[in-house]
N, C-alpha and C positions, 0 to 999 in steps of 0.2 A: 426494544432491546431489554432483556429480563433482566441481568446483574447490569452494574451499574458499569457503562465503558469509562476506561482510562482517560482523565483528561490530555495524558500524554501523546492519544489517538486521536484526539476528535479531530486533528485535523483528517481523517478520512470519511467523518459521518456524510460530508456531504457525496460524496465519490459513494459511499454504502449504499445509501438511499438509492442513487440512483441504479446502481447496480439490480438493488430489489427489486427497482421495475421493469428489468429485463425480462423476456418469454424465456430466455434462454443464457444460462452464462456456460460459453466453451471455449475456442480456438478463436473462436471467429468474432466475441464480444470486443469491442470499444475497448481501449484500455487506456485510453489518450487522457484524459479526465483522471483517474487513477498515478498512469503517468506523470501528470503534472504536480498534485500531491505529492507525492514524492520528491518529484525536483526541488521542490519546494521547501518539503522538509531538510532539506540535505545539500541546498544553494551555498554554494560557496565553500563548501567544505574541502578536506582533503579526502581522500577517494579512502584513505585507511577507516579515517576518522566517521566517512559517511557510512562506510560498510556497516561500521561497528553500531552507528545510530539504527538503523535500517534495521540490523540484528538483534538490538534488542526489542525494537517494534515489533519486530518478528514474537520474542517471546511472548511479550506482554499480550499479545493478539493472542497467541495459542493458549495462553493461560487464562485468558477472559472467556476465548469460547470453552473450554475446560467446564466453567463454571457458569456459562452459561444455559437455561431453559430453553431458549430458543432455538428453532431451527434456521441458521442464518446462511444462506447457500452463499448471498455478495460476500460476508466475510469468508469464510472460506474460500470461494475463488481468492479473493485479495491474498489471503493466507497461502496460497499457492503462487500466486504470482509473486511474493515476497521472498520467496523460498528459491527464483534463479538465481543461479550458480553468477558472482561480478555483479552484482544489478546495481551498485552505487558505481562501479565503472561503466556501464552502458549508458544510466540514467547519468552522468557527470560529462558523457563525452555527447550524448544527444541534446546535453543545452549549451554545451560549448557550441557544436553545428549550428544551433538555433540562434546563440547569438553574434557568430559571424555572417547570419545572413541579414 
């Protein structure tokens, strides 16, 4: 990764990487790993307060690939799927499900 990522990121370097080693990221890639990063990051929170963390992940993402050399497809995709419309309401009510099972 050419510029230097956000320490406020890394928790997705491991989910990037592996994204890198896909033939293919579309519709149809893994996102359960990615997923979980997420949850993660955003455990426990309140859905406003998660949105708003998530958002500015968002930024700082688009602003690192901004500047960065690299041609990085994993972030990107990630920076896409960052980008649905509720995702700290989806990602908040799919670990509630998870943890009433």
């Amino acid at each position: 990764m050419g510029s230097r990522f956000p320490k406020e990121l890394r928790y997705l370097t491991e989910t990037l990487e592996d994204l890198e080693d896909q033939d293919a990221l579309n519709e149809n890639t893994d996102t359960s790993a990615l997923r979980q990063a997420l949850i993660t990051r955003i455990g426990g929170m309140p859905e406003e307060r998660a949105q708003k963390r998530l958002d500015d992940d968002l930024e700082m993402l688009e602003r690192w690939l901004e500047d960065s050399d690299d041609e990085l497809a994993a972030a990107h995709f990630v920076l896409g799927y960052m980008m649905m419309p509720s995702l700290a309401r989806e990602l908040l009510a799919s670990q509630e499900d998870d943890d009433a099972d």
